[in-house]
C-alpha positions as CSV (number, residue, x, y, z in Angstrom):
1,X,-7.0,-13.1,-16.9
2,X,-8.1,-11.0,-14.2
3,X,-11.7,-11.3,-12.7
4,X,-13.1,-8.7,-10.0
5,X,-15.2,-8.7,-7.6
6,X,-16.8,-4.8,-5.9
7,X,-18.2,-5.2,-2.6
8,X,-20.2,-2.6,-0.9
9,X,-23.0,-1.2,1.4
10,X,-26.7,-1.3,0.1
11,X,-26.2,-0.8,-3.6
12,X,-23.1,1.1,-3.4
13,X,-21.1,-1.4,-5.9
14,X,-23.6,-1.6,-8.1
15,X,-24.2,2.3,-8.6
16,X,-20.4,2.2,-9.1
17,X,-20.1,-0.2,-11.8
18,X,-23.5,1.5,-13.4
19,X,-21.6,5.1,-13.3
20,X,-18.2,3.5,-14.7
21,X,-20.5,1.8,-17.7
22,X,-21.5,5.2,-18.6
23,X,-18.4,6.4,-19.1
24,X,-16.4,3.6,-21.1
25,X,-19.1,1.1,-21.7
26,X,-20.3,-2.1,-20.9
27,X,-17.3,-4.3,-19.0
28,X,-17.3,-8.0,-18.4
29,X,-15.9,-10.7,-15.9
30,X,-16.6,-9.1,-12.5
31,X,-19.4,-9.6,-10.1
32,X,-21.0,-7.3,-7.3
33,X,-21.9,-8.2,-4.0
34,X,-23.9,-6.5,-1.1
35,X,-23.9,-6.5,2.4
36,X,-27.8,-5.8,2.4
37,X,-29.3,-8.4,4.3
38,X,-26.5,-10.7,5.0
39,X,-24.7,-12.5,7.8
40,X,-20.7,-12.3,8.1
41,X,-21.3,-16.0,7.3
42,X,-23.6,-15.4,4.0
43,X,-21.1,-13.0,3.0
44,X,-18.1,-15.4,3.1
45,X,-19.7,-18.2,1.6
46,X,-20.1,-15.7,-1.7
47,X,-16.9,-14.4,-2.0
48,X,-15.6,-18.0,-1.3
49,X,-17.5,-19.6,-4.3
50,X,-17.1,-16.3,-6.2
51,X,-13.1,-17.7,-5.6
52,X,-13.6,-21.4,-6.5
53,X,-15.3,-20.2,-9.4
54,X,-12.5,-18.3,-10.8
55,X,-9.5,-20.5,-9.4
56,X,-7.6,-19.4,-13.0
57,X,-5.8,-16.0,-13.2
58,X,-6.0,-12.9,-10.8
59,X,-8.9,-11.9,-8.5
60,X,-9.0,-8.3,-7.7
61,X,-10.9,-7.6,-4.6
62,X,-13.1,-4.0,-4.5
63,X,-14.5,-3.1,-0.9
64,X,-16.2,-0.3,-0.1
65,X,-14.0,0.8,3.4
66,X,-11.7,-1.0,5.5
67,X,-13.3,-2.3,8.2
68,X,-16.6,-3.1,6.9
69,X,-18.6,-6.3,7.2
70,X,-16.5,-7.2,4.4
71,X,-13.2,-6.6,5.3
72,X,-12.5,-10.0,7.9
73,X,-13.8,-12.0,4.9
74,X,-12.0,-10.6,2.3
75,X,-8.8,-10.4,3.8
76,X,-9.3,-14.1,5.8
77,X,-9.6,-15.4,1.9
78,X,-6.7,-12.8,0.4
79,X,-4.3,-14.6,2.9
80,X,-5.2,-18.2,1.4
81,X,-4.4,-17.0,-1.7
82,X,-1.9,-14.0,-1.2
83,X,-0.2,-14.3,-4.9
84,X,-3.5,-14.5,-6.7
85,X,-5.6,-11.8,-4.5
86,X,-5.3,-8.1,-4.5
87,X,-7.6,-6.0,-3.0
88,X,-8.3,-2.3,-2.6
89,X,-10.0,-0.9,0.3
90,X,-12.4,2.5,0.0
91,X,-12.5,2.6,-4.5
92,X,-14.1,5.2,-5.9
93,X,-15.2,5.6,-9.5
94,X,-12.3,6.4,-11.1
95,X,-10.6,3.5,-9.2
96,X,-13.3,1.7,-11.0
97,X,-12.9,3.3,-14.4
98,X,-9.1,2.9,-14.3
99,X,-9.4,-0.6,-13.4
100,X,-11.8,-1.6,-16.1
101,X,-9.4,0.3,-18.6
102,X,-5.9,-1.3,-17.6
103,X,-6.8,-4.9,-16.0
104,X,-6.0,-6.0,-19.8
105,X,-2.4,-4.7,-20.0
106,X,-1.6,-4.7,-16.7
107,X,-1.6,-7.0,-13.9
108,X,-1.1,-7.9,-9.7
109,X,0.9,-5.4,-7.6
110,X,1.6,-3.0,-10.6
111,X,-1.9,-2.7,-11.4
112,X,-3.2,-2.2,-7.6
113,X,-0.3,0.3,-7.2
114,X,-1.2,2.2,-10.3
115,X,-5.2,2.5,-8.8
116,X,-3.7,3.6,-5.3
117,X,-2.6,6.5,-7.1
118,X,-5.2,6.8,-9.2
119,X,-7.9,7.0,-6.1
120,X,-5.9,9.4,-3.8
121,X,-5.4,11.8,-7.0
122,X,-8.7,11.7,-7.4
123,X,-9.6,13.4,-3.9
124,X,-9.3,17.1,-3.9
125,X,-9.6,20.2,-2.5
């Protein structure tokens, strides 16, 4: 089982998850968190029970940009837990959408490697 977590500025994860629901419907076992009005501290102490809570399976990390608020956090916590952690810095919504269509069939390092690819095709010119 895989369980996610987006993180972003403001309301940034949550306008993604709301845009990605639009497109394939309503997704389950994930949970959005928000810098917006948080210490470094408040922040890791969510994503930390967000991890106890879901101690089974795969945890797929979503943050915004690397080297946000987030980033010291979420990687401190992906290094405690470097088999069952994956996280993927500066997603974008079909990151999101792909995610939420594959995280069923596929799993880990295949899965993050097919979003990688899936984010920078998205960018154009």
């Amino acid at each position: 089982m895989i369980y996610s977590v987006f993180l972003g500025h403001d309301d940034f994860a949550s306008s993604s998850i709301k845009a990605a629901e639009l497109v394939i419907g309503k997704q389950t076992d994930y949970s959005i968190l928000s810098n917006s009005l948080k210490s470094l501290d408040d922040i890791e102490k969510e994503l930390v029970s967000l991890v106890d809570k879901h101690i089974e399976g795969q945890l797929f990390l979503f943050v915004d940009f690397y080297g946000s608020s987030f980033s010291t956090p979420v990687l401190r916590i992906r290094n405690n837990f470097p088999d069952r952690i994956f996280v993927i810095f500066g997603y974008n919504l079909p990151v999101v959408i792909d995610f939420f269509v594959h995280k069923k069939t596929k799993e880990g390092r295949t899965l993050v490697e097919k979003l990688l690819s899936i984010g920078k095709g998205a960018v154009r010119e």
